[in-house]
C-alpha positions in Angstrom: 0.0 0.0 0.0 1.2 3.4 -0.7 2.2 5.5 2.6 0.2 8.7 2.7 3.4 10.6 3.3 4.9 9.7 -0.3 1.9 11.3 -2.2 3.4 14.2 -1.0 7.0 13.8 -2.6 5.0 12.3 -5.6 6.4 14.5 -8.8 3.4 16.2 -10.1 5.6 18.4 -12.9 6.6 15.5 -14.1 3.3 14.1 -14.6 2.4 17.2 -16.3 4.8 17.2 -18.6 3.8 13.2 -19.5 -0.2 14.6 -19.9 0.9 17.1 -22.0 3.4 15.1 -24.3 0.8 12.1 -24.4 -2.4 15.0 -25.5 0.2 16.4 -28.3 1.1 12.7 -29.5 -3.2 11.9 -29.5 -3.5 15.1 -32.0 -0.4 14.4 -34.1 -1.9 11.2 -34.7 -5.1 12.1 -35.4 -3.6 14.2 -38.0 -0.9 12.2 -39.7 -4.0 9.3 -39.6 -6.9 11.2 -40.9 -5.7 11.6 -44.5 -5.0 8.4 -45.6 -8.9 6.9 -44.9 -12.0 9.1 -43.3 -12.4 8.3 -39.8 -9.1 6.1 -39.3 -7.2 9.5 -37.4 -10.0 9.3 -35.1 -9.6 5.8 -34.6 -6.1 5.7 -34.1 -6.5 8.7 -31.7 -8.7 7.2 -29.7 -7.1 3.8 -29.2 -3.7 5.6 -28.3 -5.8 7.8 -25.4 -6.7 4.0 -24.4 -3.1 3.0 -24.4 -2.2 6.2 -22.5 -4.9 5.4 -19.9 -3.9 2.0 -19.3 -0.3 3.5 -19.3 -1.3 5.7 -16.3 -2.7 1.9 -14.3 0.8 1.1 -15.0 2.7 3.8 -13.6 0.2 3.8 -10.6 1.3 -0.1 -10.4 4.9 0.1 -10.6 5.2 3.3 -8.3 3.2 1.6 -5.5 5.5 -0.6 -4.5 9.1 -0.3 -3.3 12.0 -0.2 -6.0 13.8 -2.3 -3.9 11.8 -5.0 -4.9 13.0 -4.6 -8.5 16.4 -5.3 -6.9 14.9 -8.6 -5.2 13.1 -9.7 -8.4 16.4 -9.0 -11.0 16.6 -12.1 -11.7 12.9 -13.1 -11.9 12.7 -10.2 -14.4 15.6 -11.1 -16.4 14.4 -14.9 -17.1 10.5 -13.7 -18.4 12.2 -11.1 -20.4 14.8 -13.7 -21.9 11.5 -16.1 -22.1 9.0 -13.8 -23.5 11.6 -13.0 -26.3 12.4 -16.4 -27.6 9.0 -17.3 -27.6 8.6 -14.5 -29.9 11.2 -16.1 -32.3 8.9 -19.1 -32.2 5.6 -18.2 -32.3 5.4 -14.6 -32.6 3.2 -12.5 -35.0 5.0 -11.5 -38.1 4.3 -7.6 -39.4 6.2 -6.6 -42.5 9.1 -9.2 -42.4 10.2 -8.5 -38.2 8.6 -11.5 -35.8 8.6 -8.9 -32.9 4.8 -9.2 -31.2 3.4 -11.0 -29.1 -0.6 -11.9 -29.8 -2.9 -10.7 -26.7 -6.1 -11.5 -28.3 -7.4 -8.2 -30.5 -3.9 -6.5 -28.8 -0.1 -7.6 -29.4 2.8 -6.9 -27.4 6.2 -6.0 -27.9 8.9 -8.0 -25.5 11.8 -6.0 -26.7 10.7 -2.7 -25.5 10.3 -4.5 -22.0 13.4 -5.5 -22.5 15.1 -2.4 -22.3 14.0 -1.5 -18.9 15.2 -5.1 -18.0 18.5 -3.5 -19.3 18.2 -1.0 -16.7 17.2 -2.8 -13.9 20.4 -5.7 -14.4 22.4 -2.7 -14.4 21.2 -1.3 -11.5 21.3 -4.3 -9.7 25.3 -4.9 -10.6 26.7 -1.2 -10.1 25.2 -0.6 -7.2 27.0 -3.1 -5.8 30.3 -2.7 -7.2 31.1 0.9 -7.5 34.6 2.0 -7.0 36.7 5.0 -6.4 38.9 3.7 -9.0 36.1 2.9 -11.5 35.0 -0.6 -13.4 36.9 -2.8 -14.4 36.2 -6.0 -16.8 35.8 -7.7 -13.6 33.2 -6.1 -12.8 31.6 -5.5 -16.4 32.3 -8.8 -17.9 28.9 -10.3 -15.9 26.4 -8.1 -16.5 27.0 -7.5 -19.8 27.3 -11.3 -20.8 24.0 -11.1 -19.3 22.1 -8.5 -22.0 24.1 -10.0 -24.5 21.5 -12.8 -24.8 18.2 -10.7 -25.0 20.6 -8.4 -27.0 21.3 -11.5 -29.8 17.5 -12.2 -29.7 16.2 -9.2 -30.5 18.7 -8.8 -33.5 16.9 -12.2 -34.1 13.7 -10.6 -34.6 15.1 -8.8 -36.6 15.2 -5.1 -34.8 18.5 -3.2 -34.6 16.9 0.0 -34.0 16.0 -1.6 -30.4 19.1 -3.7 -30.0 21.1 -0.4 -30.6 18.7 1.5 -28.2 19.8 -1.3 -25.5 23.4 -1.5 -25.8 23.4 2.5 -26.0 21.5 2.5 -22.5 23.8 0.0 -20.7 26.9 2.4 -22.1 25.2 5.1 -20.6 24.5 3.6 -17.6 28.1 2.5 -17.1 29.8 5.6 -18.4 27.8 7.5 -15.2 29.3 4.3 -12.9 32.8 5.5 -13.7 35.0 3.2 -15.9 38.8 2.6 -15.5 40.9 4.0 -18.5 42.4 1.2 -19.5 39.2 -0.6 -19.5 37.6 1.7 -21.8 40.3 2.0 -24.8 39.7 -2.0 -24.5 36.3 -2.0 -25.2 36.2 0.5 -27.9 38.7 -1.7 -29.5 36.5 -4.5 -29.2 33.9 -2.6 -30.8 35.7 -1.2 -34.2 37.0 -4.7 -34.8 33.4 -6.1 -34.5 32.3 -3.2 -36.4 32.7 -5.0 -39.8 31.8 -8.1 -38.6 28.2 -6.9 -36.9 27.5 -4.8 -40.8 28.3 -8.4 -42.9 25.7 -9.7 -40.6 23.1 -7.2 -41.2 20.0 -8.2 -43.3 20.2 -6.7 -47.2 17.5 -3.7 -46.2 19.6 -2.7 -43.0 22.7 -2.0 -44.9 20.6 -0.4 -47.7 19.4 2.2 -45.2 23.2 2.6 -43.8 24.4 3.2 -47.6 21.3 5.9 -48.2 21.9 7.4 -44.6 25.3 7.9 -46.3 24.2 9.0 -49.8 20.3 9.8 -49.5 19.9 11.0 -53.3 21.8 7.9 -54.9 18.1 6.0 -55.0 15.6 8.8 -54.6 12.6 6.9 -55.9 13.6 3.5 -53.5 15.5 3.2 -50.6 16.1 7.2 -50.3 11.8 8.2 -50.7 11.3 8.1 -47.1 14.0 10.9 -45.7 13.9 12.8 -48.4 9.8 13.0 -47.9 10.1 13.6 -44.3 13.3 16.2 -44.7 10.9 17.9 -47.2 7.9 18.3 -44.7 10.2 19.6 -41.9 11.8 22.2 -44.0 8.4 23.2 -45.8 7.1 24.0 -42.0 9.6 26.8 -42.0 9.0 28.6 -38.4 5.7 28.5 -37.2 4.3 25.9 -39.7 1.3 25.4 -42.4 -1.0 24.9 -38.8 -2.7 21.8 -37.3 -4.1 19.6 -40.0 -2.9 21.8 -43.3 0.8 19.8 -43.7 0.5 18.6 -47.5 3.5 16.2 -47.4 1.2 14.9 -44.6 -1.8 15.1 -46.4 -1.0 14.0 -50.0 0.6 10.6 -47.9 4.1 11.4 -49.2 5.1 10.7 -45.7 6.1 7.2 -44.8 4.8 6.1 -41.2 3.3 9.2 -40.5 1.6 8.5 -37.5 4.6 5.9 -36.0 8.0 6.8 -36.5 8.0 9.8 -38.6 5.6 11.7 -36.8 7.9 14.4 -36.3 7.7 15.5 -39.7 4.3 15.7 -39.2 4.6 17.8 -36.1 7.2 19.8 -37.8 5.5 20.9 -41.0 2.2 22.0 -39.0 4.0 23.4 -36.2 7.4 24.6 -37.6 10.8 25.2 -35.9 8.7 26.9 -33.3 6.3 24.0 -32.5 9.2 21.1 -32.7 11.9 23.2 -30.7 9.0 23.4 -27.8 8.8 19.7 -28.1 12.0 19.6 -27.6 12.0 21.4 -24.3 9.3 19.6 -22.9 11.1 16.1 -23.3 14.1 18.0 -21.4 12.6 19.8 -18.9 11.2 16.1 -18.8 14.1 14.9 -18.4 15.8 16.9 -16.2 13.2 16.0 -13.8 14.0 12.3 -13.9 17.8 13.2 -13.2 16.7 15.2 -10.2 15.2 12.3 -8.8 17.9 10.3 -9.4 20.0 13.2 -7.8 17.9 12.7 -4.5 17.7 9.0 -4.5 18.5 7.8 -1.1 20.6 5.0 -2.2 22.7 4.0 -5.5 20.4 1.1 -6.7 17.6 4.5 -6.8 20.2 6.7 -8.3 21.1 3.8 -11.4 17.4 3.4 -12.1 16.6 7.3 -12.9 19.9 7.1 -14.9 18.6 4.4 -16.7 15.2 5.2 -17.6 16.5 8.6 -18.5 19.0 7.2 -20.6 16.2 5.1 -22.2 14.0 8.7 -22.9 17.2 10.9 -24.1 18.1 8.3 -26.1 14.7 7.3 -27.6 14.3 11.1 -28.5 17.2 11.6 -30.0 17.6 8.4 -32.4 13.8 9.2 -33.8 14.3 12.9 -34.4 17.8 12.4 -35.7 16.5 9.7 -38.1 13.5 12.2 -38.9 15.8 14.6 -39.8 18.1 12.7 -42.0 21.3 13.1 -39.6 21.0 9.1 -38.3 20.0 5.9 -40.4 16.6 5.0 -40.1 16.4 2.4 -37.6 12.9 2.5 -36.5 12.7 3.7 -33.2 9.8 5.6 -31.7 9.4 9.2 -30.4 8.4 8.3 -26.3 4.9 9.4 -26.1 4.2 10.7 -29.7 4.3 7.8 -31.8 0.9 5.6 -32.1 2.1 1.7 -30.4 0.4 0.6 -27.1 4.0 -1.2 -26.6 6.0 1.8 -27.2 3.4 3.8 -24.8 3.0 1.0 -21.9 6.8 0.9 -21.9 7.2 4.7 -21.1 4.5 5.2 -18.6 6.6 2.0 -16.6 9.6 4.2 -16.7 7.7 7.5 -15.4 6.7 5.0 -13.2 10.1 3.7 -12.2 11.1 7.5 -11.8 8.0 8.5 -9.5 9.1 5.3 -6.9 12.7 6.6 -6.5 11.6 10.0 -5.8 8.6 9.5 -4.2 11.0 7.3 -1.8 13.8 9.7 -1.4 13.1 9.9 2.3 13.2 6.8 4.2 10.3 5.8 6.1 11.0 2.0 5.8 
């Protein structure tokens, strides 16, 4: 049961900032949606208001108890998220070529976004336990990251690099703000330039398509380049304050590819302009910078590591989708926390506000 006396440490800002960021993703989709068939906006809109309201049961769930129990259950956590994404491998619903959902009746589910806050919570649960003056060492890496290399593998399964990247660029995060030894570091960057080659020779044909046109977006303008150039058009056609809600013809003409999932940026840009996306922008960080000041308050390092963490998850997620949007990252399919339409992608985030709300909420000990 929640104590009384954490309601009032409960971060109301930041829930503020989710309300509005969730009401300005429900009427960018409605708008990206609307022109492609009469009626579907609404329905998209609606169902994402849905997702957002079952998103708020989830934050009220994972807030009300104590996040020490996420320490407890580590492991518990670790072997359903392992589970849930093999049996995706084997019997999980197949969209456009990925096998990445998991069928829920009407609903499906994503594992992999789960699995990211999984990431997190491993990570907590190992540096918070071996932090050093002197920094980490392999010693200390070599376990946990052994660990998220096999939901890490699995999800590159699927396949979905845009969320295996988002993962190993989380943990990175997370261990950069542990501290790392020197010596360790010039190591493991080593490591990763030689398996640079290695992890591109792996990649499926359209992956390395979208690295070469991330490289050269105009050598196949028709193909493999239509989608950035598209969405680079709509953002620069917004200019500074925008066509206005609902007039974006890139948008309404459906030159826009994934309008209402991962490029709704462009959308949101070429209604609202620079003016409308750079207050976007301000909102995720003032967003953010309220997650960090939990994490700043937390009574303990295992608190401290979480806020890290799901900020890490946020910062990151924000800045891979509007990068991509914008034509300065390789399209990797990653959604904009919040904005995009996906019940997955919106369940997900409202756990991590959640996350973020116990740590601060519990930033005085009454335990």
């Amino acid at each position: 049961m929640i104590d009384r006396r954490l309601v009032s440490h409960f971060d109301w800002w930041l829930l503020l900032l989710v309300f509005i960021l969730a009401g300005v993703g429900v009427a960018s989709i409605y708008s990206a949606a609307e022109p492609g068939a009469r009626g579907l906006g609404q329905i998209f809109a609606v169902k994402q208001a849905i997702w957002f309201g079952l998103g708020l049961m989830v934050m009220a769930l994972v807030f009300s108890f104590h996040y020490h129990f996420m320490d407890r259950w580590v492991w518990i956590i670790y072997i359903l998220t392992v589970l849930s994404l093999a049996w995706v491998l084997v019997f999980g619903k197949t969209v456009s070529g990925s096998q990445r959902w998991i069928s829920l009746g009407p609903l499906a589910f994503q594992p992999s976004e789960t699995a990211k806050l999984t990431a997190v919570i491993v990570l907590a649960h190992f540096y918070s336990r071996s932090g050093s003056a002197s920094g980490l060492g392999l010693r200390e890496i070599a376990l946990p990251a052994a660990l998220l290399f096999v939901p890490f593998l699995l999800i590159l399964a699927q396949p979905d690099l845009g969320t295996g990247m988002v993962m190993a660029i989380i943990a990175a995060s997370m261990t950069f703000y542990a501290g790392i030894r020197r010596r360790t570091l010039v190591f493991l960057v080593s490591c990763g330039l030689v398996a640079l080659p290695l992890l591109y020779m792996n990649l499926k044909d359209y992956q390395k398509e979208r690295i070469k046109t991330f490289l050269d977006p105009d050598r196949d303008p028709l193909g493999a380049g239509y989608h950035i150039i598209q969405s680079k058009i709509a953002i620069g056609s917004g200019m500074f304050s925008g066509k206005g809600y609902m007039e974006g013809s890139q948008k309404a003409l459906s030159f826009l590819p994934e309008q209402h999932t991962d490029f709704i940026f462009a959308v949101l840009s070429e209604e609202w302009g620079l003016l409308g996306a750079t207050a976007l922008l301000i909102l995720f960080f003032a967003f953010l910078w309220r997650g960090l000041n939990a994490g700043y308050q937390s009574k303990d390092p295992f608190g401290a590591y979480i806020c890290v963490g799901v900020v890490s998850y946020f910062f990151w997620q924000v800045f891979i989708n509007t990068g991509m949007v914008m034509g300065i990252l390789p399209v990797v399919g990653v959604p904009l926390p919040f904005i995009s339409y996906g019940g997955s992608s919106m369940l997900v985030a409202m756990m991590g506000v959640g996350m973020i709300q116990n740590v601060g909420m519990r930033r005085f000990s009454y335990d």
